[in-house]
N, C-alpha and C positions, 0 to 999 in steps of 0.2 A: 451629296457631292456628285457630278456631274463626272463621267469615266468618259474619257475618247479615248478611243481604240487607237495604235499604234500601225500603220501603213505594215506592209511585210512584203508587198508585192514588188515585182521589180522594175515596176516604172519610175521613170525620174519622179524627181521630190517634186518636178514644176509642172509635171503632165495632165491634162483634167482626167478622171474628177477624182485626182490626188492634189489636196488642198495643205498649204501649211501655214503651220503657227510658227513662228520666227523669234524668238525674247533671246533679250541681250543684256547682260550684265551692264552697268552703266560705267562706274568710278573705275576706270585703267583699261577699262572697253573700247569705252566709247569716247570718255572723256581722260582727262589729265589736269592735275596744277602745273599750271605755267613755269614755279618753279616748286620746290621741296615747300610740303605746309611748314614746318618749323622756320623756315627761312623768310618765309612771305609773313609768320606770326613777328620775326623779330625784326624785319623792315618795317612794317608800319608801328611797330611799339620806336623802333628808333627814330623816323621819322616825326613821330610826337614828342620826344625828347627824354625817354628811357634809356639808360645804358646800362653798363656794367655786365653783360652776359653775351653770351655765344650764343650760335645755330644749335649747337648741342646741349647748350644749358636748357633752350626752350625746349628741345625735343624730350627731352627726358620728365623738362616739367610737367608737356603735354599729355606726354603719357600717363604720368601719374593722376593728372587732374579728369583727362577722359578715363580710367580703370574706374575713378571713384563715382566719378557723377554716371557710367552706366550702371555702378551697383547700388546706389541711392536710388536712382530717377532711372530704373531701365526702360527700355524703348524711345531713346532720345526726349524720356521727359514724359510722355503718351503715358506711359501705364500708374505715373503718382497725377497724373494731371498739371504736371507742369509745366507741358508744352515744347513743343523742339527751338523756339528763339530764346528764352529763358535758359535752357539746358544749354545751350549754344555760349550763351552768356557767358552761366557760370564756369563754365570750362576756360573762358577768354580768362577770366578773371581769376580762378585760379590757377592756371598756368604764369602769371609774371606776379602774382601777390606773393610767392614765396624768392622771385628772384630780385624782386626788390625790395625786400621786409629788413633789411639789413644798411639800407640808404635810407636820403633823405626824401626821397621819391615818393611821390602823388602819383594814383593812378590817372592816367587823363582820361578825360568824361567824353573822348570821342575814340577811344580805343576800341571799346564793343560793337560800336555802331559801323563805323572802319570796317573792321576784318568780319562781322558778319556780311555787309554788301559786297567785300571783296568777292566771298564765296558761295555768296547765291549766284552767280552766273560770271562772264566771261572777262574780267578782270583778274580772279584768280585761276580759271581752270581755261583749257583749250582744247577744241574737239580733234582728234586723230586724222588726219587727212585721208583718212583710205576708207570712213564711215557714210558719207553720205555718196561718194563712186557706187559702193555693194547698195545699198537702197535705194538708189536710181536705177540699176541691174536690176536689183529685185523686181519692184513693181516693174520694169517694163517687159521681162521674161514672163513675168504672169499674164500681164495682159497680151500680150503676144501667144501664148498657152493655152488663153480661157481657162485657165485655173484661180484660185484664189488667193491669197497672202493676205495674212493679217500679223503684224509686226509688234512688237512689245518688249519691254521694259521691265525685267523682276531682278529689285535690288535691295542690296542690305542695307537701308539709310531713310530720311527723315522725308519730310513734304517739301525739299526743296527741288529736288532730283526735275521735276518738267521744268520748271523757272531758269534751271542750269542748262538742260538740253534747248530750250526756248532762246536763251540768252546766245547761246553759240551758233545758233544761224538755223537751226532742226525745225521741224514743224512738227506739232506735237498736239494730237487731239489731246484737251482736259480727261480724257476717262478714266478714272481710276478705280482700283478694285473698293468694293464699297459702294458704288454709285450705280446708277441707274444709267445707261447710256441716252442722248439723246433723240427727242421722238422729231421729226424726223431723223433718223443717222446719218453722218458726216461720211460721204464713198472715202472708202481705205485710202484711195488715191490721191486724195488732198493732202496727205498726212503722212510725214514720216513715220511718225512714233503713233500705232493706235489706241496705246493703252500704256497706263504705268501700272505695276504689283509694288509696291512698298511696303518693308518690313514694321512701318512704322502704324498700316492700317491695316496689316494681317495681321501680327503678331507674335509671327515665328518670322525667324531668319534662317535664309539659308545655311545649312542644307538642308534645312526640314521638309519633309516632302509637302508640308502645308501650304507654303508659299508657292509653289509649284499649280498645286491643284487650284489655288485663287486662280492664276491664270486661264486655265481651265475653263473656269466658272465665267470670267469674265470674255473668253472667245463665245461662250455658249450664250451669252446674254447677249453679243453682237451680233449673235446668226441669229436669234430670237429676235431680236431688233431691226434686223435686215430683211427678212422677210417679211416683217409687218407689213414694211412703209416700202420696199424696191421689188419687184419684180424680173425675180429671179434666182436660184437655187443658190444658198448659202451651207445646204447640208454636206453629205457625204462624207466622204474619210478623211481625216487630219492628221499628216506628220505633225510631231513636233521637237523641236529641236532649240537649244540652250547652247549661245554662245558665252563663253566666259573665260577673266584670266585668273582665277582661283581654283587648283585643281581641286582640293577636298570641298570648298565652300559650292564651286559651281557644278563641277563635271560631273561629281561624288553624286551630290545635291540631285541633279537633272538627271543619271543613269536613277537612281532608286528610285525614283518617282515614276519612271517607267518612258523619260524622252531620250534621246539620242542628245549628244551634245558636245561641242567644237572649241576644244582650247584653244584662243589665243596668246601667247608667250610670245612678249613682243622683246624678251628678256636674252634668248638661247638661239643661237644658228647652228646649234648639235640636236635639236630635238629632245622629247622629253619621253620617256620608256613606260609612260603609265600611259598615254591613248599612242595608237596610231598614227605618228608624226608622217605628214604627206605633202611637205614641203618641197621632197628631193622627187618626189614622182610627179609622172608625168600627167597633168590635169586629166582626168575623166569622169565618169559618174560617181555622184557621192555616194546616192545612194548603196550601191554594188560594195560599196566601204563600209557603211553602216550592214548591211549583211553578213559581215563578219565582226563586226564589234561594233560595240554601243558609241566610242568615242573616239575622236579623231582631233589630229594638231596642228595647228599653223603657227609661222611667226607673223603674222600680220590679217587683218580683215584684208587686204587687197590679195594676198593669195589663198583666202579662202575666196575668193573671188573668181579666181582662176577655175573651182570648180564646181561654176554657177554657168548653168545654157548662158547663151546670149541669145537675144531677141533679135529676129528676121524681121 
């Protein structure tokens, strides 16, 4: 397993040759359903001619049908071999097979088909408006720095997650943990997104610090890849830092693994007493924050934005 050292010094996070690794939690991060899933399940089941249930019938079904199929078929399917659109499936289908087992109702045979395309990309889910502002910040503070960034993706969910962020407007190099990157490599700065970690091709789900260290692995297999083929130093020190809106799943998750990492709680305008809420202070170095604690809070990626250099 591949260890990167932790920064401690006190130059900004964007200074050279203080390098960062940047991952972002995806599902309430980055992204959103457009409206409640139970709601969007029983639009398009009504839309085909289903009735007789609520938003809360489905929710409850839902629940019960995703508890079961992850302890049948865990990892979205991955670990019995039966795949994340099949597992995807069966969840559609048993979610409304007990809400309509009591009518004379037919499942309709474009139900699954429906609400799996809803939710590979941006018909059901919409990106947060404050996510690609900080990524355009980003890369252009680096380069403006001579520092490096390389951006990423570790989330608790199946092989749809690039197809979603692709679908919403993101650019999104294919790399995923698992893979080999490509010979020549794609410069970071093409690319929003450099890299996806899914729980679905590591194994462990956050918070396990396993998923964490893939990341890792797969910065190190980038800087290995980058100096093959470009000309130019890719080593030296690497922050790294985990944004997320799950405090035990992400913040827990990213402190034990040994990164720093930045709640967002797009939920509270009182703050949250388990990281460093730094929404009511006055923007400055983050760094100088992380010095005194591992985690810190925002209501929003646009004011964690606020204490990110800006580029001359």
């Amino acid at each position: 397993m591949i260890e990167l050292r932790a920064v401690t010094s006190t130059i900004t996070i964007i200074m050279p040759p203080k390098n960062l690794l940047l991952c972002f939690d995806a599902f309430g991060t980055l992204f959103k359903p457009k409206a409640p899933v139970p709601q969007q399940y029983a639009e398009v089941a009504k839309s085909l001619g289903l009735g007789g249930f609520s938003n809360d019938d489905v929710a409850a079904s839902f629940k019960l049908a995703f508890k079961r199929e992850s302890t049948e078929n865990p990892n979205y399917g991955k670990a019995t071999g039966l795949g994340a659109e099949k597992w995807w499936a069966n969840i559609i289908t048993n979610t409304f097979t007990p809400l309509i087992a009591d009518s004379k109702q037919e499942m309709p045979q474009d139900l699954v088909p429906k609400l799996q395309q809803r939710f590979w990309g941006n018909e059901g889910y919409s990106l947060h408006p404050d996510v690609s502002p900080l990524i355009k910040r980003l890369r252009a503070a680096h380069r403006a720095a001579e520092s490096k960034i390389v951006i990423g993706v570790i989330t608790n969910s199946d092989d749809r997650v690039p197809d979603i962020l692709t679908s919403l407007g993101l650019k999104v190099n294919r790399l995923r943990y698992g893979e080999k990157p490509t010979a020549p490599p794609v410069p970071s700065d093409d690319h929003d997104i450099d890299f996806t970690v899914l729980s679905y091709d590591v194994g462990y789900e956050k918070p396990a610090i396993q998923i964490f260290a893939a990341a890792e692995e797969v910065l190190q297999s980038k800087i290995d890849g980058e100096a093959r083929h470009i000309d130019r130093d890719m080593g030296g020190e690497w922050r790294q830092i985990y944004v997320g809106d799950d405090y035990e799943k992400d913040i827990v998750g990213a402190v034990d693994a040994g990164w720093n990492a930045v709640l967002i709680d797009r939920e509270t305008t009182r703050g949250r007493k388990e990281v460093s809420w730094l929404d009511p202070k006055t923007p400055g170095d983050l760094n100088n924050e992380f010095k005194s604690c591992k985690a810190v809070g925002f209501g929003s990626l646009a004011k964690f934005a606020e204490w990110l250099p800006v580029s001359k």
